[in-house]
N, C-alpha and C positions, 0 to 999 in steps of 0.2 A: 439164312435169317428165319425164325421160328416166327409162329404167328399164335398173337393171343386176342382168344373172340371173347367178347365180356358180353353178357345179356341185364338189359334194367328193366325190372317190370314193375317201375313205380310210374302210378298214374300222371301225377301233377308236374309240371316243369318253373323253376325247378324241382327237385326232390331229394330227400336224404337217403334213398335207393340208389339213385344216381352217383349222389354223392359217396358214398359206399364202394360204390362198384368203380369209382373212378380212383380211390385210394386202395383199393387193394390193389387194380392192375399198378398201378403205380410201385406199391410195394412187389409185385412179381416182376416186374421191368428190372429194378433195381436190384433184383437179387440174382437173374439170366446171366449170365457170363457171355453169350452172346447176345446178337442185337434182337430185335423183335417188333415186329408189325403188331399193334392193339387196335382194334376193330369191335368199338359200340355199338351195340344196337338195342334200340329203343323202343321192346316190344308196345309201346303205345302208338307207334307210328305206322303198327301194322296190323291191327288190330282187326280192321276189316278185310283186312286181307287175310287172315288166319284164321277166321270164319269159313271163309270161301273155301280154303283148301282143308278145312275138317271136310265143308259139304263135297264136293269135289274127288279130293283123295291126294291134290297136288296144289304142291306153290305156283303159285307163278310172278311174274314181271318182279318190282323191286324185294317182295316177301321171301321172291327162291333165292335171289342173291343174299338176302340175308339168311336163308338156311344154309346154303353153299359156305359162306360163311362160318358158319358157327363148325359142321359137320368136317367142311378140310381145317381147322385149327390142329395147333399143337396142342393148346390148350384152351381150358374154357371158366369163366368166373362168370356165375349165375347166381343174378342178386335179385329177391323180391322183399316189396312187403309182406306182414302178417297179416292176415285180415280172418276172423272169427279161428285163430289158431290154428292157419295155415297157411302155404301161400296161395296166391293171388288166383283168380281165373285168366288172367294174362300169360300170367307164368304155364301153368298148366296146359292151357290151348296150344300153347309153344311147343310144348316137349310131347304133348299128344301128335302135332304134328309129322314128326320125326319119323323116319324108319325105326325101329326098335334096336337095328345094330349099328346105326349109326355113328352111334358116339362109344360102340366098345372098346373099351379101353382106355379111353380118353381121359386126360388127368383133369381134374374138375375142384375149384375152390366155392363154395357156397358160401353167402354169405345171406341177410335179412335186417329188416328194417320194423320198429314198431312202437309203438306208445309207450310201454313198458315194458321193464325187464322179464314179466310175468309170461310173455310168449316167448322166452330164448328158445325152449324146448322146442318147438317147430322146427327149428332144426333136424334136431333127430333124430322128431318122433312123424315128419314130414317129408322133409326135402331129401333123406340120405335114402329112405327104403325108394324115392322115387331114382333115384341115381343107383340107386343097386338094382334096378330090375332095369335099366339101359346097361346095367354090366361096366358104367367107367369107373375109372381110380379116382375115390374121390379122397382130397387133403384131410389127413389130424385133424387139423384145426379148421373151423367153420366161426366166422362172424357176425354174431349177434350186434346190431347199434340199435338201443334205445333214445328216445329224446333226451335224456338226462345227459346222454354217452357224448353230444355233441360238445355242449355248452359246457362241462366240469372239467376244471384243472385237475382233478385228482382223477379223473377216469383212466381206463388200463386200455382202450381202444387202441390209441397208437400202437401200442406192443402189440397188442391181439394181431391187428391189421399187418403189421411188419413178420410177426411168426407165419402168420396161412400163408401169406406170399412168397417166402424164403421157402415154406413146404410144399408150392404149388411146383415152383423154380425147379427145384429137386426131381418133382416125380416128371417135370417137362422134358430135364436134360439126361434124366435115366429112360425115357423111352425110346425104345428104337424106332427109327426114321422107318415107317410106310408108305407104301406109293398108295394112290391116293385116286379109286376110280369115285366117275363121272356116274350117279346112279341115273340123268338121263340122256347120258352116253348111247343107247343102245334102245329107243322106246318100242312095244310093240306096236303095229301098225293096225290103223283105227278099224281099219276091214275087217282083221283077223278078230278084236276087242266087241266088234257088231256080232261076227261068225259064231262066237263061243256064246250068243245070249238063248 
């Protein structure tokens, strides 16, 4: 069974961040020829805790299991809002987080949320150089949803949404299976960490 981690970094609950990020896994579920584990998390719920570990240098208690999370996936759908033509500082605290090789390779669908269509470009001209310098594979296709995008019969969302996730599906079942270490498998000990100041 493959495991897909989706990240929402929209502030409000509900949200159309949310909302986003729950119909694309939805469209990559459905297009996996095998079964698959999907695994939300709602960078809002960890916000203080993603403070701590910028100050720190480490997760910890429920924040690491949700990096544990995202880091052993197959796959990953990272969804924010735009907020002054880019993403979030939610979003960002996240992925600063991270190890920087964490996620290489990792096949990645981006998606975004915002008042108008005027910030699709965030995409990018944002979110894709930040995925290219973590080194994962990220999908063609990337999902813009404006406010207009929800409410209109005539909008092309649904398609959009059903293409990224067919293209997520693709680059999940073309990657080779990796084993999968524990980065705190092995900590240095606190003496040796005192010894080196």
């Amino acid at each position: 069974m493959s495991t897909l981690a989706v990240i929402s970094a929209g502030l409000g609950q509900p949200s159309s961040t949310r909302l986003l990020a729950d119909r694309l896994a939805a469209a990559a579920s459905e297009a996996l020829r095998s079964d698959v584990a999907v695994e939300t998390i709602e960078l809002r719920d960890h916000a203080h805790a993603m403070v701590d570990a910028t100050l720190t240098g480490f997760p910890s208690g429920p924040f690491r299991a949700a990096v544990e999370t995202v880091t052993n996936a197959d796959g990953l759908i990272a969804v924010t809002p735009i907020f002054n033509a880019s993403y979030n500082g939610l979003f960002k605290t996240f992925f600063d987080v991270l190890d920087r090789d964490s996620l290489e390779g990792r096949p990645v669908l981006l998606g975004a949320t915002g008042g108008t269509a005027r910030h699709s470009l965030a995409i990018d001209y944002a979110l894709r150089p930040l995925f290219a310098y973590l080194r994962t594979t990220v999908a063609p296709t990337a999902v813009y949803a404006a406010s207009e995008d929800w409410g209109s019969g005539e909008s092309a969302l649904p398609d959009r949404i059903a293409r990224a996730g067919a293209e997520l599906a693709a680059l999940m079942e073309a990657r080779p299976a990796t084993a999968k270490d524990d980065p705190y498998e092995d900590p240095v000990p606190f003496e040796q960490l005192l010894a080196g100041r």
